[in-house]
C-alpha positions in Angstrom: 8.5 -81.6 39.8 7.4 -78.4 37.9 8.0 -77.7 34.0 8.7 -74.9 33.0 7.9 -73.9 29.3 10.7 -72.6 27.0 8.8 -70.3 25.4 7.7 -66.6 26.6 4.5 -65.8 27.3 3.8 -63.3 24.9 -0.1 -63.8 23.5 -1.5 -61.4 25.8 1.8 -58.8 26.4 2.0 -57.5 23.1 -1.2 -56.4 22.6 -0.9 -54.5 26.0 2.7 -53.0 24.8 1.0 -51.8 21.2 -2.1 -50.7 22.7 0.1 -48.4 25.5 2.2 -47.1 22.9 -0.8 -46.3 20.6 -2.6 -44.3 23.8 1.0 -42.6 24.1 1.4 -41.4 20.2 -2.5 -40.5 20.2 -2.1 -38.4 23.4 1.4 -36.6 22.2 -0.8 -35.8 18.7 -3.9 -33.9 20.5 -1.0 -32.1 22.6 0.6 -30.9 19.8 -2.8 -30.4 17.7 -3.2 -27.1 19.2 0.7 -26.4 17.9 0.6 -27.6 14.5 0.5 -24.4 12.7 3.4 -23.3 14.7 5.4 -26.9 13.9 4.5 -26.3 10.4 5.8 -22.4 9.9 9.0 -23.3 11.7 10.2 -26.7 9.5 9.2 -24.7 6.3 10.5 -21.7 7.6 14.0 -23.7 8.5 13.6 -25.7 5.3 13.8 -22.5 3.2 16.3 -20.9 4.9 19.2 -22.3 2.8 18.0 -21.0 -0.1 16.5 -17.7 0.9 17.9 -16.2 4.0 21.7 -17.7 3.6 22.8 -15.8 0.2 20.6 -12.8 1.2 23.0 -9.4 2.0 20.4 -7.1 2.9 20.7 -7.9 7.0 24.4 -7.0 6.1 23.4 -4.1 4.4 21.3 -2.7 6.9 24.4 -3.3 9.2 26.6 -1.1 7.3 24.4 1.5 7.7 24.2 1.2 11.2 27.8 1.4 11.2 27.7 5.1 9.4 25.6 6.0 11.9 27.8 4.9 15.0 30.6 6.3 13.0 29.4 9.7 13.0 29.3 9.5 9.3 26.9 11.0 6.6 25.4 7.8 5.5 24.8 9.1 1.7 28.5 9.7 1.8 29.6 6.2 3.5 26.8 3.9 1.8 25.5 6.1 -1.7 23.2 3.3 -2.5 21.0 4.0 0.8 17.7 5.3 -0.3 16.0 5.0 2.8 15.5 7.2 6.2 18.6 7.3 8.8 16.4 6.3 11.7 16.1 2.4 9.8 19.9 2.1 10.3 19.3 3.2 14.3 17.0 -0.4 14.4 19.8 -2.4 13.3 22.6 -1.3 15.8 22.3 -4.6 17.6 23.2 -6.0 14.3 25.9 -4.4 13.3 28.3 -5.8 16.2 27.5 -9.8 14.7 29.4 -11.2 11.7 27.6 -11.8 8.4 26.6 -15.3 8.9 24.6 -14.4 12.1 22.8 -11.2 11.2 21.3 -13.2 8.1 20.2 -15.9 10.4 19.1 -12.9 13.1 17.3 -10.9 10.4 15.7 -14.1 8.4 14.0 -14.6 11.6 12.7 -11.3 12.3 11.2 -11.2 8.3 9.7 -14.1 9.1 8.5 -13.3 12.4 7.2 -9.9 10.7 5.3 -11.8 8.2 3.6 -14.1 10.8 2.5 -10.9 13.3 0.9 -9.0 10.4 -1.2 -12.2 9.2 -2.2 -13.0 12.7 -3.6 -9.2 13.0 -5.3 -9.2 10.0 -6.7 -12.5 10.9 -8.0 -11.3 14.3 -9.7 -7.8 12.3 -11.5 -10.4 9.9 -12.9 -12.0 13.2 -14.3 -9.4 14.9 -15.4 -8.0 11.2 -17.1 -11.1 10.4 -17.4 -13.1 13.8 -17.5 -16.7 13.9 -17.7 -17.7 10.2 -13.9 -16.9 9.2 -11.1 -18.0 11.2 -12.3 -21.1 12.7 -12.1 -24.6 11.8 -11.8 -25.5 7.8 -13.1 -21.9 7.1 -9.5 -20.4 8.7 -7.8 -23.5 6.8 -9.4 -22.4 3.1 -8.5 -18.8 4.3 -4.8 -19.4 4.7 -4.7 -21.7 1.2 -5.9 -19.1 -0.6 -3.9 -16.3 1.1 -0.4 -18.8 0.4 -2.0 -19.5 -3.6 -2.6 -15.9 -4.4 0.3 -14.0 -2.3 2.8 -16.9 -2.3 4.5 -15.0 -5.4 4.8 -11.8 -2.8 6.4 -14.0 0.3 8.8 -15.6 -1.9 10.1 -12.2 -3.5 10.4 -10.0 -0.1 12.0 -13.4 1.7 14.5 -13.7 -0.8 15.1 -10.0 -1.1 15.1 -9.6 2.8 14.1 -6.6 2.6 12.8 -4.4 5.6 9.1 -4.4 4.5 7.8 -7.1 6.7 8.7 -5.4 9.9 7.1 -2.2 8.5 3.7 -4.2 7.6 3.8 -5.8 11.1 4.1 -2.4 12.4 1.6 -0.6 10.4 -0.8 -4.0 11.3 -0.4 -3.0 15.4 -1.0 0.5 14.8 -4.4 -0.5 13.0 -4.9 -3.3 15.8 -4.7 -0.2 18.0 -7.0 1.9 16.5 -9.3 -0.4 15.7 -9.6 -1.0 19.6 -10.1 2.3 19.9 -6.6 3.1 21.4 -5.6 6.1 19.4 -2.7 7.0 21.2 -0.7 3.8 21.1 -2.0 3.5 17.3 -0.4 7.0 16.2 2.7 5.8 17.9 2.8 2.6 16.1 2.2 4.6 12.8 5.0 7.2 13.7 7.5 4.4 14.2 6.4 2.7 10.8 6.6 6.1 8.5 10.1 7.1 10.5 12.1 3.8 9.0 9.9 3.9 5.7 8.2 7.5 4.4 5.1 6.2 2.7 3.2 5.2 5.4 3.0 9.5 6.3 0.1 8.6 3.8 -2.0 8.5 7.2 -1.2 11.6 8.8 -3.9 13.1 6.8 -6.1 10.3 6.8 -6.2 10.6 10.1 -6.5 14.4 10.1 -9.8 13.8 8.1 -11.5 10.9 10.3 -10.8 13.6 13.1 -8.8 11.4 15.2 -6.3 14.4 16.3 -4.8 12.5 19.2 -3.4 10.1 17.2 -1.9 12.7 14.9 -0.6 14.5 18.1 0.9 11.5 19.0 2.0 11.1 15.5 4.0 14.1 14.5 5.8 14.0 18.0 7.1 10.4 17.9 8.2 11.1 14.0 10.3 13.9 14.8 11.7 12.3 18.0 12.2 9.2 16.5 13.2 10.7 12.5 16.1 12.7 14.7 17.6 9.8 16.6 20.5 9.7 14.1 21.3 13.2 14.6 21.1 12.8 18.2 23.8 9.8 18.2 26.0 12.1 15.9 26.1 14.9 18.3 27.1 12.6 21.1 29.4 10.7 19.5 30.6 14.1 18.0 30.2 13.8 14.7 27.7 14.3 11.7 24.2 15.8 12.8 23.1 16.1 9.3 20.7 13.0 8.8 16.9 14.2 8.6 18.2 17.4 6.4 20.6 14.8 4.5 17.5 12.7 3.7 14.7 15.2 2.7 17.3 17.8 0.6 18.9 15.1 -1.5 16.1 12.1 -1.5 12.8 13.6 -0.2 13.2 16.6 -2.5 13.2 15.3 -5.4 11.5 12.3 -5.6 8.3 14.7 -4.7 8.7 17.0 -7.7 8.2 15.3 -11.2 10.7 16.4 -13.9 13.7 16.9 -11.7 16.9 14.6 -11.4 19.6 14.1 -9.3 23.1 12.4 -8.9 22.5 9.7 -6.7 23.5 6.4 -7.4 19.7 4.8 -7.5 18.2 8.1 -9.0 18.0 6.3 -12.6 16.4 3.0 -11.1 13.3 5.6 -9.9 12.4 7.4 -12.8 14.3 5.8 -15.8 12.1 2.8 -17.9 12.7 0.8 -15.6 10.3 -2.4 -15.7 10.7 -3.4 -12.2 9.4 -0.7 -11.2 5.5 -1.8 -10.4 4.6 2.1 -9.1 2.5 4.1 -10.6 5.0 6.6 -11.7 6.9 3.2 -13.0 4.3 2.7 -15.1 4.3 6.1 -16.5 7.7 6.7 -17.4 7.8 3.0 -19.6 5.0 4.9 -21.7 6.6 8.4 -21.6 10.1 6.9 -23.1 9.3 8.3 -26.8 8.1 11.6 -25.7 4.7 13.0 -25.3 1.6 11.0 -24.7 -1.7 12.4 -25.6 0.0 15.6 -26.1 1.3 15.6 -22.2 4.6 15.4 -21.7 5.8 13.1 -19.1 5.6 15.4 -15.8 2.5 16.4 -16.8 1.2 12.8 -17.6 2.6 11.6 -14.3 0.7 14.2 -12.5 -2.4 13.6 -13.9 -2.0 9.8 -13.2 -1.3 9.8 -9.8 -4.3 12.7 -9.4 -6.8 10.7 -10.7 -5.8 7.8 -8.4 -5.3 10.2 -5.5 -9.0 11.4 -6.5 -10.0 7.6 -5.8 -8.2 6.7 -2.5 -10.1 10.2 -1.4 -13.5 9.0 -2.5 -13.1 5.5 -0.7 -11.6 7.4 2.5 -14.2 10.1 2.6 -16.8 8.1 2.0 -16.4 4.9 4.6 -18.1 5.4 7.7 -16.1 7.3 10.8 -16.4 4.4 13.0 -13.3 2.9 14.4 -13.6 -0.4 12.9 -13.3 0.5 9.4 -9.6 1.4 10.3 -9.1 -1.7 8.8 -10.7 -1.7 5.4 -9.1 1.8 5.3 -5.6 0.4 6.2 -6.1 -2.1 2.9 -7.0 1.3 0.6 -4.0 3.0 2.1 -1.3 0.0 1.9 -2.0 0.0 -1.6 -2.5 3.5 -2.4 1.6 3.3 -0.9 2.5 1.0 -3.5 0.6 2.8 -6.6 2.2 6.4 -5.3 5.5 5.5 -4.3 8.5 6.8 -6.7 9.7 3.3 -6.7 7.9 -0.1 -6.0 9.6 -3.4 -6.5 8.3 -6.7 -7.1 8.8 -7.7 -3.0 7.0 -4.1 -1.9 3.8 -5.9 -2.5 4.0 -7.8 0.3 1.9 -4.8 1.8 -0.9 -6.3 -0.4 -1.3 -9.1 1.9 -4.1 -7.8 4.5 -6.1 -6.4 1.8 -5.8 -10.2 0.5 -7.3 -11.3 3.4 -10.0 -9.0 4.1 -11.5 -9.2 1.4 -10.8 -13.0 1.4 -12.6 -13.2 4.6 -15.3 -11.1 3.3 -15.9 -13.0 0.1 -16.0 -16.5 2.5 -18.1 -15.0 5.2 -20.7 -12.8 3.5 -22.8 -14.4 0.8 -23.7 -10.8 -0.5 -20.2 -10.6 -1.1 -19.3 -14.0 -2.9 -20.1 -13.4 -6.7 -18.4 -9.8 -6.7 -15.6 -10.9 -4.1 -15.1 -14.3 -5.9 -14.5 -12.2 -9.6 -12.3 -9.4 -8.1 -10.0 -12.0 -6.5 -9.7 -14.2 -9.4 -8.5 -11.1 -11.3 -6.5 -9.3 -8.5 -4.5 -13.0 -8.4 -4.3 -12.9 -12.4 -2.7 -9.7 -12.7 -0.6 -9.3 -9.9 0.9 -13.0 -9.7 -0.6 -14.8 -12.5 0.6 -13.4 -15.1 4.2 -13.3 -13.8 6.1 -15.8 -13.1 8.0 -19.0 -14.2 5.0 -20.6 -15.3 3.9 -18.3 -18.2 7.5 -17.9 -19.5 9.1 -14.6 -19.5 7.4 -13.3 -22.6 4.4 -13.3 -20.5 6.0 -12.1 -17.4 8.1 -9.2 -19.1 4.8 -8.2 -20.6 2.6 -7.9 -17.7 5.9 -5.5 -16.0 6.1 -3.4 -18.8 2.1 -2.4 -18.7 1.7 -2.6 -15.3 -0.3 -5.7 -14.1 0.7 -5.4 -10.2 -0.4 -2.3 -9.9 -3.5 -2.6 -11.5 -4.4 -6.2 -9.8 -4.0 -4.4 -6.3 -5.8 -1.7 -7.0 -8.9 -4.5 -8.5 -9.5 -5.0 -4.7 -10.6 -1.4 -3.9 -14.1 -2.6 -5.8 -14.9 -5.3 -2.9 -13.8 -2.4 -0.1 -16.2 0.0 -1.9 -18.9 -2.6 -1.6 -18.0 -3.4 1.9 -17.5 0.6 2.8 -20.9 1.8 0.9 -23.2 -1.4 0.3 -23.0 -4.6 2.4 -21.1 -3.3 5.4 -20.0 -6.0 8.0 -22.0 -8.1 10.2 -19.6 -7.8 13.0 -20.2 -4.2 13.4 -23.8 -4.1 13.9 -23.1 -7.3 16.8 -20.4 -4.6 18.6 -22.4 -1.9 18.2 -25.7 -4.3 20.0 -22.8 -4.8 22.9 -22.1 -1.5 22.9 -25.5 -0.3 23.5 -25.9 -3.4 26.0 -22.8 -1.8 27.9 -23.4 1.8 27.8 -26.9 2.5 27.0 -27.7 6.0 25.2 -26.9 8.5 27.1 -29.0 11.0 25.2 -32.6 8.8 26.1 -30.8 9.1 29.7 -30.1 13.1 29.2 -33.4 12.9 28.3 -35.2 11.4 30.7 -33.7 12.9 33.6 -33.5 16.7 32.2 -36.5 18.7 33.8 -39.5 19.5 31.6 -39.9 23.2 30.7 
């Protein structure tokens, strides 16, 4: 007769049940390893959704203006408070057919989106700038902590604004992808696109007029016009206003260029009044011209002499830095925040275009130990002024303070010292290795000239 025991032979099965599921969890971890960044951006980036994107009108906003357009209407007429060019209303058609609710969510994720393509560029510049040293492993970790400490201020303000200034960094951020390949047509494409649904970035039309690059500015001034009249050229189908570009530059352009004149418009008081908010340049100027004359200038006069010396600066660094195509991108960080400094008006959220001038020279002050004192003082500082010294933290004593004597704009322009250094001093080790590859590639054609042209 055979017994049987009554109680389950266990000893040896759950080991083997604890062990398989511990192989199972370790593989699904090194599958997903690889993704984590991605897992990461997306549970944050859905986390702060509720209280950024939900209560933001802007994608609404944008809508409306879309609307104008499609309407056949003057958009100055149907939406006064629209500052910006008609052919940024043209990009949110698609978004003006989906209730509210959606075109948050829809835009939320294109901000977001924005922000993450312009890092990633940047990112891949600092590579081949400094190859090996910078975005791999715990360096890329300690790059993107100090990139969230001292620009989390700048991600917070344009996500809760919602503003359009993501997707016009991530464009800018292809175009200087392109030409730092050496693609020069698809880069003054990108840049047209960029300066047609936000004017400052026409800054590089004669940057690039003076690195000599004149297919991109071909390129250039053909896809802004053809783009710019878009607007116009719904209007005339649709049979209505065909107005737009002339709209724009007579009542906006005009005279926001000449310092000293006014207008009606409904934001015209925002630009050039005291306003502390403003973080431009001219901002800056007109909190210290409120009783008057300063230094015996009156306030057109002190503007002008402001934004000339700074001009006189971003023309030094520009002129200076070697013609090679790789310094596009230090160029690109001296020209995002020349925007900033010499735009009429310059909110807290513009300076968002700060960000890959944060990491270059983050990059640089990690990568190159020639750089680390300097890079290491000029970032502390940069950080101080532009975020330290406003926010919740310091109280707003502190924070109103910093606004009225301009603190952003002088902590982004702090980072032109390391680009000087890196333009004039210790220039990247990257660009000697391409250059090496280069000759390895295609070697000199001159010593080939040379050899093969017939003695005389």
């Amino acid at each position: 007769m055979t017994q049987t025991s009554t109680y389950p032979a266990t000893s040896t099965d759950a080991p083997a049940a604890s062990s398989r599921i511990s192989i199972f969890l370790r593989s699904c971890l090194e599958w997903l390893w690889p993704w984590s960044d991605w897992i990461v951006l997306v549970i944050t980036a859905a986390a702060l959704y509720p209280i950024f994107g939900r209560s933001s009108d802007l994608g609404p906003y944008y809508g409306t203006a879309a609307r104008c357009i499609l309407r056949g209407e003057p958009i100055l007429t149907c939406l006064p408070p629209w500052p910006y060019q008609p052919a940024l209303a043209v990009f949110f058609v698609p978004l003006a057919f989906l209730p509210p609710i959606l075109q948050r969510l829809v835009w939320y994720v294109v901000c977001v989106g924005s922000l993450v393509i312009a890092v990633r560029l940047t990112e891949a510049i600092a590579e081949r700038l400094y190859p090996g040293s910078t975005t791999r492993g715990q360096n890329l970790f300690w790059l993107r902590t100090i990139m969230l400490i001292t620009c989390g201020k700048h991600f917070l303000d344009v996500i809760t604004y919602a503003s359009h200034d993501p997707l016009s960094l991530a464009i800018i951020m292809f175009a200087t992808w392109a030409l730092f390949l050496g693609r020069e047509a698809s880069g003054g494409l990108w840049l047209a696109v960029a300066a047609a649904i936000r004017a400052s970035p026409l800054i590089y039309l004669p940057y690039l007029l003076v690195k000599r690059r004149f297919l991109a500015c071909i390129v250039f001034v053909l896809a802004f016009l053809g783009v710019s009249l878009v607007p116009d050229m719904i209007g005339a189908l649709r049979g209505g206003h065909t107005g737009y570009l002339t709209d724009w530059l007579r009542q906006v352009v005009g005279p926001a260029l000449v310092p000293g004149t006014s207008s009606n418009l409904v934001f015209w008081d925002i630009w050039n009044g005291p306003n502390m908010y403003n973080q431009s340049l001219r901002g800056l100027t007109n909190r210290f011209a409120t009783g008057g004359t300063v230094f015996g200038l009156n306030p057109t006069m002190l503007l002008i002499l402001v934004d000339g010396i700074f001009a006189a600066v971003v023309a030094v660094l520009l002129l200076t830095s070697p013609r090679r195509k790789e310094y596009v991108a230090v160029d690109t960080a001296v020209l995002l925040i020349a925007m900033l400094a010499l735009s009429p008006m310059t909110s807290r959220y513009h300076y968002i275009f700060v960000l890959p001038a944060v990491i270059l020279a983050t990059a640089a002050t990690m990568a190159d130990p020639r750089m680390r004192r300097l890079g290491t003082y000029v970032l502390v500082a940069s950080f101080l002024l532009r975020a330290g010294t406003s926010n919740d933290l310091v109280g707003q004593r502190i924070t109103d303070f910093a606004y009225t004597y301009g603190f952003m704009p002088l902590g982004a322009i702090a980072l032109y010292i390391i680009f000087a250094a890196m333009s004039w001093i210790w220039h990247p080790p990257g660009l000697g290795a391409q250059q090496s590859k280069t000759e390895l590639i295609r070697p000199n054609s001159s010593k080939t000239r040379s050899a093969s042209s017939p003695t005389t």
